[in-house]
C-alpha atoms as a printed R data frame, in Angstrom:
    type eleno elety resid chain resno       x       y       z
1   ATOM     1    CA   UNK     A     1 -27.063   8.076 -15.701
2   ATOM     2    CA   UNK     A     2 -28.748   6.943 -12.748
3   ATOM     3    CA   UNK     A     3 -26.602   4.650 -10.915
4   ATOM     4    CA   UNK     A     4 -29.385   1.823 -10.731
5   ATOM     5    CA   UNK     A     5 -29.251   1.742 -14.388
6   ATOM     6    CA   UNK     A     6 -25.569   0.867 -14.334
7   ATOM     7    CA   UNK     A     7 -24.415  -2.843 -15.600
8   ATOM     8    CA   UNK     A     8 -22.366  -3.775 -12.272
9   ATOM     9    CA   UNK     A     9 -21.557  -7.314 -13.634
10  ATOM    10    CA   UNK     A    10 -18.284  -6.480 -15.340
11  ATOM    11    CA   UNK     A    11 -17.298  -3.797 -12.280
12  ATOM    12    CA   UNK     A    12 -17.702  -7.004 -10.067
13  ATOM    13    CA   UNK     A    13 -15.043  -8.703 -12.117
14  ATOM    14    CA   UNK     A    14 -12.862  -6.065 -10.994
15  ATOM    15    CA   UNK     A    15 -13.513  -5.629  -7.567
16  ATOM    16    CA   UNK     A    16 -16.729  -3.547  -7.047
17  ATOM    17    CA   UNK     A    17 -17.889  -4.442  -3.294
18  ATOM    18    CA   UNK     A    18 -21.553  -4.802  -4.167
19  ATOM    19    CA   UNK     A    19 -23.764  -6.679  -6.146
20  ATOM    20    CA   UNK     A    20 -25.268  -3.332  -7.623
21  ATOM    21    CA   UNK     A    21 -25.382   0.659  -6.248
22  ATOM    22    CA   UNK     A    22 -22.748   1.581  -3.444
23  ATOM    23    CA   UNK     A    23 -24.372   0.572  -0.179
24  ATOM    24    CA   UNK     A    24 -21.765   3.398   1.528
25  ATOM    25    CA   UNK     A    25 -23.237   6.680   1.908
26  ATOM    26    CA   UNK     A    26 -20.383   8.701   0.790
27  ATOM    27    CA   UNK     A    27 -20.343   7.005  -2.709
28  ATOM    28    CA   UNK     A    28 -24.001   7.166  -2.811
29  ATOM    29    CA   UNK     A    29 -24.315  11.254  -1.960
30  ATOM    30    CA   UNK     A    30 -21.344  11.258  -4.502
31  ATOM    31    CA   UNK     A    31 -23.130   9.616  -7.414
32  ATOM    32    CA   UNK     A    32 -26.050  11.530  -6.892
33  ATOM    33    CA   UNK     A    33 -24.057  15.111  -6.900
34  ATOM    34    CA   UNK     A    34 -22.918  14.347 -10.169
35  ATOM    35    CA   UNK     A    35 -25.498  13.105 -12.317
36  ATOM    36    CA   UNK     A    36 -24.400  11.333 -15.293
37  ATOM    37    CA   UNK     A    37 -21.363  10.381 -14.265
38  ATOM    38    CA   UNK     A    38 -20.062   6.625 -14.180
39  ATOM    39    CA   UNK     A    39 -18.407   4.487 -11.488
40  ATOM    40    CA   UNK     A    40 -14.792   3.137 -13.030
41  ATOM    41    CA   UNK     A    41 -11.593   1.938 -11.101
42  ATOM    42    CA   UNK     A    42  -7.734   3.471 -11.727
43  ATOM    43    CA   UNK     A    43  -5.831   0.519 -13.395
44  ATOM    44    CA   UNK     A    44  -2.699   2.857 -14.256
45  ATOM    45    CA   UNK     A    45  -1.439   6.557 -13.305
46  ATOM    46    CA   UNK     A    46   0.625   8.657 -15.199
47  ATOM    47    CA   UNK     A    47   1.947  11.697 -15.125
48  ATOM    48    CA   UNK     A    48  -0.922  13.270 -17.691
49  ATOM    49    CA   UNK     A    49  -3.476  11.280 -16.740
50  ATOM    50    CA   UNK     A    50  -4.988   7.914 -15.553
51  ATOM    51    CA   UNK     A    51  -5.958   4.657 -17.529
52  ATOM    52    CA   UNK     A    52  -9.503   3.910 -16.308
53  ATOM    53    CA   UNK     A    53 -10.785   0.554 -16.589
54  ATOM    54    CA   UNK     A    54 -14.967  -0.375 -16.192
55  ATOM    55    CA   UNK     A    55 -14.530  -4.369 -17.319
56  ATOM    56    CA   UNK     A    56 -11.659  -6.220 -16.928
57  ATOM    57    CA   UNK     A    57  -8.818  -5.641 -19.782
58  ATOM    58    CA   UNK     A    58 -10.242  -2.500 -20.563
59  ATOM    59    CA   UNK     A    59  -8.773   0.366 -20.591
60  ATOM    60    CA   UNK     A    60  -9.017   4.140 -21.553
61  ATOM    61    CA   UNK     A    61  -7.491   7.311 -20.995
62  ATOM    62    CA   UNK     A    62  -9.110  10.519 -18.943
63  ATOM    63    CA   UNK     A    63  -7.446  13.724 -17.026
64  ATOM    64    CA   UNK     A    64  -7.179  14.426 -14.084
65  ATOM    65    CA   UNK     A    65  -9.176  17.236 -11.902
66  ATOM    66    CA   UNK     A    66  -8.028  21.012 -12.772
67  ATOM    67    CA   UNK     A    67  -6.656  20.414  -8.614
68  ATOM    68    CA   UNK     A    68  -4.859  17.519  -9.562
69  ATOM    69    CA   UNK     A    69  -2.546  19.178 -11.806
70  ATOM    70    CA   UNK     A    70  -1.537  21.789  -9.804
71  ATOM    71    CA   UNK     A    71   1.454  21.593  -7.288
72  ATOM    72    CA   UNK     A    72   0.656  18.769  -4.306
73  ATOM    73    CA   UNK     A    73   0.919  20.681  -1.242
74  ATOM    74    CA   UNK     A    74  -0.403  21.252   2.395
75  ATOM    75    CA   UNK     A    75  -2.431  24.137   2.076
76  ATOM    76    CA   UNK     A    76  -6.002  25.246   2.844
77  ATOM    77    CA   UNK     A    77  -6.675  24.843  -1.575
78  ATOM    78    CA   UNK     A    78  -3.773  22.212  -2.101
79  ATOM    79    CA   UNK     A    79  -4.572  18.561  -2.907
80  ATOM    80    CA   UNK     A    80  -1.492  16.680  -1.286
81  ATOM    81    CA   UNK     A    81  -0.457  13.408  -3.491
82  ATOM    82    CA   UNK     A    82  -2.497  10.673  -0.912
83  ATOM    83    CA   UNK     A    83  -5.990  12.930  -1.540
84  ATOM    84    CA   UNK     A    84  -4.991  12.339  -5.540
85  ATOM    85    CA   UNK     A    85  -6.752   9.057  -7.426
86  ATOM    86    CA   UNK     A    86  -4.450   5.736  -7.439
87  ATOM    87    CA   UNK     A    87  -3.627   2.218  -8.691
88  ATOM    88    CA   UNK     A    88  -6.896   0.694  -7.335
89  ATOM    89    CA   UNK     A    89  -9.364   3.826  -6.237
90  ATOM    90    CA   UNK     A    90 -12.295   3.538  -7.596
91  ATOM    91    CA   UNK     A    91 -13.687   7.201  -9.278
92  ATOM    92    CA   UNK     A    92 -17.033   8.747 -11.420
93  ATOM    93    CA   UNK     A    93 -15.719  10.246 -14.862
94  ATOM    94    CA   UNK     A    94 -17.688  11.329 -17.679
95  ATOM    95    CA   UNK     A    95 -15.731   9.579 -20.119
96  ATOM    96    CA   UNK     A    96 -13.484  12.514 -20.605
97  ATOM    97    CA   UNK     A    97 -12.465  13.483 -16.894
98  ATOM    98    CA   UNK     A    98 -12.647  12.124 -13.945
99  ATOM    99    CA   UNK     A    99 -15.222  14.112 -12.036
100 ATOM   100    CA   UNK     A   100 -15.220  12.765  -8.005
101 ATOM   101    CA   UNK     A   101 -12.666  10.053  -6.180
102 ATOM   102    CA   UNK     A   102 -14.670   7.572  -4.323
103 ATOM   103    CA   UNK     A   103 -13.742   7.274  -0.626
104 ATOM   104    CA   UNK     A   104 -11.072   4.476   0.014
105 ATOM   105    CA   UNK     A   105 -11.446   1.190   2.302
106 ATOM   106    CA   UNK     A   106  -7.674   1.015   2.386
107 ATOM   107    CA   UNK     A   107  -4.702   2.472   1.336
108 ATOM   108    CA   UNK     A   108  -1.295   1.165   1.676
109 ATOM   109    CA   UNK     A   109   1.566   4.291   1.395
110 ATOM   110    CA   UNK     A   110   5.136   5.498   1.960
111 ATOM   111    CA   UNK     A   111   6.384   8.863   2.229
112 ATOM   112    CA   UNK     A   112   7.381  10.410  -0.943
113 ATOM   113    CA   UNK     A   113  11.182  11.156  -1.769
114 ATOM   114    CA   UNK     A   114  12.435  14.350  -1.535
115 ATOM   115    CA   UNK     A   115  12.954  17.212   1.181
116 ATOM   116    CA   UNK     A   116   9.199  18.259   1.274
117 ATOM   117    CA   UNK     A   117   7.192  15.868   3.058
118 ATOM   118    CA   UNK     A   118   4.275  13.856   0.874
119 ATOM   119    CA   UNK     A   119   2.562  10.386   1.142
120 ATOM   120    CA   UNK     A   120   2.829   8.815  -1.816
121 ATOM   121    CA   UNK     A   121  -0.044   5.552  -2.075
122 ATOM   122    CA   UNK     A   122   1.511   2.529  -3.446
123 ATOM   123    CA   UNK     A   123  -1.948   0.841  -3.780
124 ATOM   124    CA   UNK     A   124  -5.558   1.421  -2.625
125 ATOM   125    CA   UNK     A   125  -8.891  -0.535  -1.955
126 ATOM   126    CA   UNK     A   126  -6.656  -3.749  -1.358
127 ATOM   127    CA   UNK     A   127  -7.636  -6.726   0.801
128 ATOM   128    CA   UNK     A   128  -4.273  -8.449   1.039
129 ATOM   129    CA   UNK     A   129  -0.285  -7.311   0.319
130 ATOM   130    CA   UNK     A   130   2.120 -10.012  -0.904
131 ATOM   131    CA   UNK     A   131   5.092  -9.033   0.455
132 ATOM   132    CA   UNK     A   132   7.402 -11.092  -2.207
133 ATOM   133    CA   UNK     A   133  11.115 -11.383  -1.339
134 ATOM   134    CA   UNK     A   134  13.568 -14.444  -3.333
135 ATOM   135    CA   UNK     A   135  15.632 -16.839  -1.428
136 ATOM   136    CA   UNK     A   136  18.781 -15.453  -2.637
137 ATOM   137    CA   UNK     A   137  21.237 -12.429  -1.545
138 ATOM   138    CA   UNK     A   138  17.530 -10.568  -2.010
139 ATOM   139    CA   UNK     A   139  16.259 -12.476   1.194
140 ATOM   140    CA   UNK     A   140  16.672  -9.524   4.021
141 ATOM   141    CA   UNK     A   141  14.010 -10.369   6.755
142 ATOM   142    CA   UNK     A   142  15.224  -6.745   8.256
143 ATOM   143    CA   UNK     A   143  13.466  -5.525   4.500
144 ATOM   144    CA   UNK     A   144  10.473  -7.133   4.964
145 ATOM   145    CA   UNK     A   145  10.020  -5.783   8.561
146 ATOM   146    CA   UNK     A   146   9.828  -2.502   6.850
147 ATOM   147    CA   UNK     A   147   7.086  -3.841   4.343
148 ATOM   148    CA   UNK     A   148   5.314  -4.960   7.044
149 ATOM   149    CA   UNK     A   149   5.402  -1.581   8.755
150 ATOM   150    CA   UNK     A   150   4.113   0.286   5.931
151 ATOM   151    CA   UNK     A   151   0.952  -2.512   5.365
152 ATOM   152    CA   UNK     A   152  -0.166  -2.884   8.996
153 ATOM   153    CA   UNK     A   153  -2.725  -1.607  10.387
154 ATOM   154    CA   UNK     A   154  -4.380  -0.315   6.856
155 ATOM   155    CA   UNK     A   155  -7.178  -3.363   7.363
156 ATOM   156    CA   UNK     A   156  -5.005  -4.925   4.511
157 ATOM   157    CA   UNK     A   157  -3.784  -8.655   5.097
158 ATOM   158    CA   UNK     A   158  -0.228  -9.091   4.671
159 ATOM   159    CA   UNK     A   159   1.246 -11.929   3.613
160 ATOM   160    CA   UNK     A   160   5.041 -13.146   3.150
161 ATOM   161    CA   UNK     A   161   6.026 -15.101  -0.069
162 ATOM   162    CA   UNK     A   162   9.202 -16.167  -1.004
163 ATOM   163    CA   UNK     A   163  10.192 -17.015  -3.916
164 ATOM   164    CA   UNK     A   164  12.764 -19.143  -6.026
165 ATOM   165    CA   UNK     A   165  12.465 -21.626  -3.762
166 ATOM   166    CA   UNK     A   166  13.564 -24.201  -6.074
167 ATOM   167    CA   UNK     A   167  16.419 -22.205  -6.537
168 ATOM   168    CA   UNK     A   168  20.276 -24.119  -5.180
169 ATOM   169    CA   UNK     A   169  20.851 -23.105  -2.327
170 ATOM   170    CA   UNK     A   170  17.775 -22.061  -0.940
171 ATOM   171    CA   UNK     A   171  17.710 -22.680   2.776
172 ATOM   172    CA   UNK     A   172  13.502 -22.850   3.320
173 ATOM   173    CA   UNK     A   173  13.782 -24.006   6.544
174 ATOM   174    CA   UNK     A   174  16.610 -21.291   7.954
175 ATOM   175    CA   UNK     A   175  14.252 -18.555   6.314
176 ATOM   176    CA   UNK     A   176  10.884 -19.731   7.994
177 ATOM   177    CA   UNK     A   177  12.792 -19.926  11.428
178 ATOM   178    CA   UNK     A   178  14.033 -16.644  10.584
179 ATOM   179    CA   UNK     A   179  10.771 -15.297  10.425
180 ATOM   180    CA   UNK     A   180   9.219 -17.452  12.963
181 ATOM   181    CA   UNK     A   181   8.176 -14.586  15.247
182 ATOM   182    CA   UNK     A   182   6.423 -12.880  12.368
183 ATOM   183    CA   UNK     A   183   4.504 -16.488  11.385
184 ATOM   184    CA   UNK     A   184   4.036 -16.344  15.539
185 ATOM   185    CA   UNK     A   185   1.758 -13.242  15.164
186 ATOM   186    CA   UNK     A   186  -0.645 -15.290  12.461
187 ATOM   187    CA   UNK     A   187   1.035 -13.494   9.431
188 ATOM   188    CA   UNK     A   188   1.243 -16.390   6.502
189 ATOM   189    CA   UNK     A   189   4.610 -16.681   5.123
190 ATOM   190    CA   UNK     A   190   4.560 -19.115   2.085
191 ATOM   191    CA   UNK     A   191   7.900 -20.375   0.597
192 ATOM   192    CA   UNK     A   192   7.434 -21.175  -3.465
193 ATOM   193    CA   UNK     A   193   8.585 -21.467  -6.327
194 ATOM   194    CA   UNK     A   194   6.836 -18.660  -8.746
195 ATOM   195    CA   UNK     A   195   7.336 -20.620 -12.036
196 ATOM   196    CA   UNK     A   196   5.154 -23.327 -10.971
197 ATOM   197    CA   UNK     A   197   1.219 -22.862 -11.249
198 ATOM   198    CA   UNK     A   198   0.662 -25.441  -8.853
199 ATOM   199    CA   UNK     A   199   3.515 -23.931  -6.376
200 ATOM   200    CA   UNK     A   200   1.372 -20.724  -6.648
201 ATOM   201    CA   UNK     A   201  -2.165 -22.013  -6.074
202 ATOM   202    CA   UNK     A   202  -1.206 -21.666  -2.128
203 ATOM   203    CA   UNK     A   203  -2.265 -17.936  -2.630
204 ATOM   204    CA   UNK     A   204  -5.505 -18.727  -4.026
205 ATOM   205    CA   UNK     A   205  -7.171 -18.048  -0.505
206 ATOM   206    CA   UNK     A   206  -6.307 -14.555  -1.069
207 ATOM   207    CA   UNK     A   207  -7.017 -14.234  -5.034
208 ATOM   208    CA   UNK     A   208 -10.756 -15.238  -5.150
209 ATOM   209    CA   UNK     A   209 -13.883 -13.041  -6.783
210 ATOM   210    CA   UNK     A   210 -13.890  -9.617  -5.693
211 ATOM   211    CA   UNK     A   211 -10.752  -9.714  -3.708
212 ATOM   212    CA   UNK     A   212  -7.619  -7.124  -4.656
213 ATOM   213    CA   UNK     A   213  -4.124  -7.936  -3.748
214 ATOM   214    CA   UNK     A   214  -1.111  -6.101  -4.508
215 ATOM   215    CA   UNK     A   215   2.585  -7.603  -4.625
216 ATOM   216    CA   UNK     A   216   5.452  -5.664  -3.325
217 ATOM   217    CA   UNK     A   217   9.007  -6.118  -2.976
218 ATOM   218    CA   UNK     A   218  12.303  -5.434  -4.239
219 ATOM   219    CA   UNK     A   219  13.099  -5.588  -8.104
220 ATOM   220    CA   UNK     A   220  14.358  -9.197  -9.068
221 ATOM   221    CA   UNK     A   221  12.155 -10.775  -6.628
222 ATOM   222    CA   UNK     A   222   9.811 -12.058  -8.518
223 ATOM   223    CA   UNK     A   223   6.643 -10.261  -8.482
224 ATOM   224    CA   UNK     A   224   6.075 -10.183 -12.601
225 ATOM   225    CA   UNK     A   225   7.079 -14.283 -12.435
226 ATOM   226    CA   UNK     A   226   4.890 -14.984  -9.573
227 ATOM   227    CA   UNK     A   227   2.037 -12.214 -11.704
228 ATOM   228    CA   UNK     A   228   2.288 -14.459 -14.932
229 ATOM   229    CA   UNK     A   229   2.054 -17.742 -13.180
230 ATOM   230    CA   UNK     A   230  -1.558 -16.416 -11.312
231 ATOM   231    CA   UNK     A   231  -2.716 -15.086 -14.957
232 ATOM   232    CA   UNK     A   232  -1.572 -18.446 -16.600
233 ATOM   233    CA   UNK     A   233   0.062 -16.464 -19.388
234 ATOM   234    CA   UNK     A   234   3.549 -14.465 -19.926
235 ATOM   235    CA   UNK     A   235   2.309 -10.909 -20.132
236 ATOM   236    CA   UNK     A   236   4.355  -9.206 -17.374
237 ATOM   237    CA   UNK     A   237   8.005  -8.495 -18.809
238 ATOM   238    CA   UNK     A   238  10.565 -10.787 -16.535
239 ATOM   239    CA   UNK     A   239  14.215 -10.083 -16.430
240 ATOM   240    CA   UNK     A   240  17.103 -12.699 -14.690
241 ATOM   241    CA   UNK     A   241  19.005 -11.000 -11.588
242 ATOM   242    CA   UNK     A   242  22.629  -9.957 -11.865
243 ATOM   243    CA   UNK     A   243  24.011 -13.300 -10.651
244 ATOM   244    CA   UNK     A   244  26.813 -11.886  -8.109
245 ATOM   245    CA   UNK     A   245  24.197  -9.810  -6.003
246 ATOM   246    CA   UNK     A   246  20.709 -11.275  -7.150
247 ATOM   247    CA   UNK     A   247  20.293  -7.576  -7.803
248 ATOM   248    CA   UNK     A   248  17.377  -7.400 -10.237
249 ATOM   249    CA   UNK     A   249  16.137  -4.632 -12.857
250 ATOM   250    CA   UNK     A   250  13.210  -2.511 -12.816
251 ATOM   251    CA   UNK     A   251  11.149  -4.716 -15.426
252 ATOM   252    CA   UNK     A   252   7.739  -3.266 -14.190
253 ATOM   253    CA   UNK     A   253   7.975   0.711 -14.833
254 ATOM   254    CA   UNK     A   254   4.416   1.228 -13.052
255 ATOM   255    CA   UNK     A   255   1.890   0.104 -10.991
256 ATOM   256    CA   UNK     A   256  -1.356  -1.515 -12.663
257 ATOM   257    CA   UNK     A   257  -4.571  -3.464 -12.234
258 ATOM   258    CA   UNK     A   258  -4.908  -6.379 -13.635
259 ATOM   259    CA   UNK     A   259  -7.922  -8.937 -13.936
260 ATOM   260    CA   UNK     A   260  -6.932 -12.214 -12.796
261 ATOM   261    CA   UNK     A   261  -8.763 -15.526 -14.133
262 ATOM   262    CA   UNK     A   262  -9.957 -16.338 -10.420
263 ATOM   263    CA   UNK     A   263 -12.377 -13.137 -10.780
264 ATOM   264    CA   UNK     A   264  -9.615 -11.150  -8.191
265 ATOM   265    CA   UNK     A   265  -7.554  -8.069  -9.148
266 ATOM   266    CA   UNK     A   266  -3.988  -7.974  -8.843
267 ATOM   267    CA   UNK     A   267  -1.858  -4.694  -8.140
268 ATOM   268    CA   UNK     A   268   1.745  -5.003  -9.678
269 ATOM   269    CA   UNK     A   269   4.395  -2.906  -8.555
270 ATOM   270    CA   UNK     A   270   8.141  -1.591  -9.393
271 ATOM   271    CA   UNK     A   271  10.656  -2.232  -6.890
272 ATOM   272    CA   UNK     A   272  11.169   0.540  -4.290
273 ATOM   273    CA   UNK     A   273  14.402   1.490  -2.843
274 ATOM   274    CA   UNK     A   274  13.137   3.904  -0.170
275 ATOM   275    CA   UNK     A   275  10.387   2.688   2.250
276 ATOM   276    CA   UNK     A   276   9.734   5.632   4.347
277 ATOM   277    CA   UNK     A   277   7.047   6.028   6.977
278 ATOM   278    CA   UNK     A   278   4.534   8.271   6.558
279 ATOM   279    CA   UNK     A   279   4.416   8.567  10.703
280 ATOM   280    CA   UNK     A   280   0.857   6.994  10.779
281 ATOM   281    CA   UNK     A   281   2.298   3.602  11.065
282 ATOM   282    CA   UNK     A   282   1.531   1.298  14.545
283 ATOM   283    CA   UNK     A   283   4.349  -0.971  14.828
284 ATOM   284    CA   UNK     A   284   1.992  -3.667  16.675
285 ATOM   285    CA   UNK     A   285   0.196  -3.810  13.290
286 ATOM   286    CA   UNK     A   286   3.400  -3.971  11.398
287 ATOM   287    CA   UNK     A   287   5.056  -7.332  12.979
288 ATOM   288    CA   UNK     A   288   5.893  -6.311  16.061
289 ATOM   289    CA   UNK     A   289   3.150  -6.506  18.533
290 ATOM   290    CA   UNK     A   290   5.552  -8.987  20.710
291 ATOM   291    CA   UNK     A   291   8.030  -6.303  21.106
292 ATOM   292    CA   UNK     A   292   5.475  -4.070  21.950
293 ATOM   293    CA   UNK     A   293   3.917  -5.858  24.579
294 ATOM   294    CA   UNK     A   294   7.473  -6.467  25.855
295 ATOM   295    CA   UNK     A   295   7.666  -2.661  26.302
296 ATOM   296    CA   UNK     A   296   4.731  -2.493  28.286
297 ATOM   297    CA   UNK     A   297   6.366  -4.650  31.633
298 ATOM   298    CA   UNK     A   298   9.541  -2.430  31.343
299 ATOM   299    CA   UNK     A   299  10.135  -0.742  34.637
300 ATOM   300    CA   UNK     A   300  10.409   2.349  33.226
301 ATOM   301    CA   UNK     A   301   7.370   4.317  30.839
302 ATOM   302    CA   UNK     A   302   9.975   6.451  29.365
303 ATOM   303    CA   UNK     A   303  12.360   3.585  28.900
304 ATOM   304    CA   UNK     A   304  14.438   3.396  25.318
305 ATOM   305    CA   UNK     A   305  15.507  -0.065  25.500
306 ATOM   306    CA   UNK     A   306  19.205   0.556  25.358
307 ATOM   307    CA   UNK     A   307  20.854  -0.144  28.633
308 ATOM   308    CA   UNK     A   308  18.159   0.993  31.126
309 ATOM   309    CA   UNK     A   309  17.767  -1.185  34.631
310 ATOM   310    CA   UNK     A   310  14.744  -3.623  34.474
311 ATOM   311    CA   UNK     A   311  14.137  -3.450  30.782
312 ATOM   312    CA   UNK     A   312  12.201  -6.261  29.674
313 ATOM   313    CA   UNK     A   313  12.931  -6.018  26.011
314 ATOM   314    CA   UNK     A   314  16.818  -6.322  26.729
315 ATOM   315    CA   UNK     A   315  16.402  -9.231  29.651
316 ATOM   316    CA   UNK     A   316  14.210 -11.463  26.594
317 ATOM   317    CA   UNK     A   317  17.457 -10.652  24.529
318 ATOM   318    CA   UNK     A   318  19.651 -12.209  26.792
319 ATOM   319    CA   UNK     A   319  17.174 -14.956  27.478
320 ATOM   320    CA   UNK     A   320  17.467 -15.825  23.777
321 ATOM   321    CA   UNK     A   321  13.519 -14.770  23.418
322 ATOM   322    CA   UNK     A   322  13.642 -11.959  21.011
323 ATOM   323    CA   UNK     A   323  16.078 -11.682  18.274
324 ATOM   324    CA   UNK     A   324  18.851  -8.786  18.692
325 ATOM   325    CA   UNK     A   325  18.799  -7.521  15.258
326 ATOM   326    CA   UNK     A   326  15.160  -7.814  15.099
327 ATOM   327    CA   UNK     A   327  14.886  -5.486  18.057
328 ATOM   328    CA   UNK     A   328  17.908  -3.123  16.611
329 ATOM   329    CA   UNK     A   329  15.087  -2.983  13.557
330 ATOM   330    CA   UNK     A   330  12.490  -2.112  15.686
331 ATOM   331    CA   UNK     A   331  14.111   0.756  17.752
332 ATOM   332    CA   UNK     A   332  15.398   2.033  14.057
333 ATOM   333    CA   UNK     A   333  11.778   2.091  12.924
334 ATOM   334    CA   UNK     A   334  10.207   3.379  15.891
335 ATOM   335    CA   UNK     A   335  12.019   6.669  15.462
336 ATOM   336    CA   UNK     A   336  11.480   6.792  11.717
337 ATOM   337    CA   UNK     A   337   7.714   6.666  12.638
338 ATOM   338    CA   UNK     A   338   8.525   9.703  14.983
339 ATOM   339    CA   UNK     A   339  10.318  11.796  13.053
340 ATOM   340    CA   UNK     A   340   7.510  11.426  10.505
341 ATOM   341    CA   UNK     A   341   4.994  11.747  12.821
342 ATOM   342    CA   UNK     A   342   6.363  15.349  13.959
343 ATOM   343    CA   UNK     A   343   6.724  16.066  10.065
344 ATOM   344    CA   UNK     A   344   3.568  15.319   9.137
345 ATOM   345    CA   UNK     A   345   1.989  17.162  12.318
346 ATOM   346    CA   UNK     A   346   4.183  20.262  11.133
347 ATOM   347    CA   UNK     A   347   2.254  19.857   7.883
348 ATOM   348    CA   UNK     A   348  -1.118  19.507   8.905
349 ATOM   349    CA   UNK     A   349  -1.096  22.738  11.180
350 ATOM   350    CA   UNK     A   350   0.479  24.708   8.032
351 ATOM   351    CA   UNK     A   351  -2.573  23.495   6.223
352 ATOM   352    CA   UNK     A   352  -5.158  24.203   9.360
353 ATOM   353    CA   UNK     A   353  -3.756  27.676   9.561
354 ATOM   354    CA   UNK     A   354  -3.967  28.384   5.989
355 ATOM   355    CA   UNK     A   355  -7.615  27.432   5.794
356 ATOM   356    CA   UNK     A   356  -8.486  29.468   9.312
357 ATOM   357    CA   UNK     A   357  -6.863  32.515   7.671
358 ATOM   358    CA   UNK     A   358  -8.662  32.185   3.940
359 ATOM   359    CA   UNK     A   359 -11.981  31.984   6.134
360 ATOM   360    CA   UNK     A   360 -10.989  35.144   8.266
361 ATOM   361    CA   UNK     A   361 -10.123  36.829   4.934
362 ATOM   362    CA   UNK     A   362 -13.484  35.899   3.395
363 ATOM   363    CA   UNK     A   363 -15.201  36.859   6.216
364 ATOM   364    CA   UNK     A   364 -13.478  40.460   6.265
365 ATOM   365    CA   UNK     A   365 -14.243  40.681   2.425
366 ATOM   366    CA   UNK     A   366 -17.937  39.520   2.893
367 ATOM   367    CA   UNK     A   367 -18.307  42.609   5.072
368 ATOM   368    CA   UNK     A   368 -16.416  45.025   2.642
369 ATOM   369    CA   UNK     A   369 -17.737  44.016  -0.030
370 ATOM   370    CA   UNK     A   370 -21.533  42.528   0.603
371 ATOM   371    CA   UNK     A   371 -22.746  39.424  -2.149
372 ATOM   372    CA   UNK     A   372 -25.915  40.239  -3.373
């Protein structure tokens, strides 16, 4: 199928970023190298497959790439988990398979658990991340720090909700000045409550036609409320917290697309208890930019912001300009970021090597053993 003939209105409704063909030259030398195929974005991934969706609340089944079902790793023919299709990439199947992933705009990710280092993406081709945290024992502005770390600097706009604030008990005003450098910076933080339609229209400058948000957060915050109050029906499962912790259960089991009324897409998500750098994180894109600059006018380049002379980080402490904790955070995060940094360096240099040597080993073979 040529891709002029394609219907693009219903892709529109679900986020395509042009009014017809791809305008971007890697989608376009894509379509054309597989001729036939058709443009369709991932609305759930599984572990046997995807759910493909080409209107909104469609949906159909295909399998993955022979690659994709091998063993992710880092090696000169591996495909690592981050190169693999996810909750909002957009791909060309033949109704059977998917055949080619399109290139991504963004992608926000974590590093995979376990001992071997992988990214895992939480969400891609996303304009804006609700980072959604309640205003109950599940408020932790340290938490949302380390959201904010793994969304910056991915050209996705974050933005801070909290939720149940209706809630007794709920102390709006102590959380916004707890946050107050992060709302400094020009990140929106929006304090709601997510049973109320009209409480949620404040996000509408981030839900309109063509736009793709995802919600993170911890479970029990209230990301499936906050999802059926922006779809104006109850079709995400909800569960109450455990009242002695606010600790909440894993009601969404997987990420998926859905088609909002607005004409926007919205990315739902379980709760995740690790949030890992991948060590391609800027912390000046993740909330901290102040601190950063801080670190600049210390007297020392090398300095670690602990107890050395003429740190400026430690003399806006004691001035009562930067928050203790905050910077504690930051320091903690920093060296996350470098330890992941070095890991996924480590990685990279397996794979480099592996692909150097499978070229000198073709080469050697070519001259053996001449193609004719």
């Amino acid at each position: 199928m040529d891709p002029a003939d394609i219907d693009y209105t219903p892709l529109r409704q679900i986020g395509w970023p042009w009014a017809g063909p791809s305008e971007d030259p890697a989608w376009h030398s894509l379509a054309h190298a597989h001729p036939g195929a058709r443009p369709a974005r991932v609305s759930e991934q599984h572990r046997t497959g995807y759910v493909l969706a080409d209107a909104p609340d469609t949906g159909f089944r295909v399998e993955s790439p022979p690659e994709w079902q091998r063993r992710p790793v880092f090696k000169a023919d591996g495909v690592p988990l981050h190169e693999r299709a996810a909750v909002g990439d957009w791909v060309l199947h033949d109704g059977r398979r998917i055949l080619a992933m399109l290139p991504r705009r963004s992608a926000i990710k974590r590093a995979a658990a376990g001992e071997h280092y992988q990214q895992q993406v939480i969400a891609a081709n996303v304009d804006t991340a609700f980072v959604v945290c309640g205003l109950d024992a599940d408020f932790n502005p340290r938490r949302i720090e380390r959201y904010m770390m793994l969304v910056g600097g991915n050209g996705v706009q974050p933005v801070v909700v909290l939720t149940k604030a209706d809630r007794d008990g709920a102390d709006v005003d102590a959380a916004l000045d707890m946050l107050a450098e992060l709302r400094a910076q020009g990140v929106p933080v929006l304090a709601l409550n997510a049973k109320d339609a009209d409480a949620v229209s404040a996000l509408r400058p981030w839900i309109g036609p063509g736009q793709t948000a995802v919600l993170v957060g911890s479970s029990g915050a209230g990301k499936s409320t906050l999802s059926n109050s922006l779809l104006g029906e109850q079709r995400m499962k909800t569960a109450e917290v455990r009242e002695h912790d606010s600790r909440g259960r894993h009601t969404t089991t997987h990420r998926a697309l859905i088609a909002l009324p607005s004409g926007a897409c919205l990315v739902d998500t379980p709760g995740m208890r690790e949030l890992k750098p991948t060590g391609e994180e800027e912390l000046a894109d993740g909330g901290f930019a102040d601190v950063e600059a801080l670190a600049t006018q210390c007297r020392f380049n090398d300095c670690a912001h602990q107890n050395e002379p003429g740190c400026a980080i430690l003399a806006a402490i004691e001035a009562g300009e930067l928050d203790g904790a905050r910077v504690a955070n930051y320091l903690k995060l920093r060296d996350e970021i470098a330890g992941a940094a070095d890991r996924l360096a480590t990685r990279l240099a397996q794979k480099s090597d592996a692909r150097v040597q499978n070229k000198s080993l073709r080469k050697r073979l070519d001259e053996k053993y001449p193609r004719r």
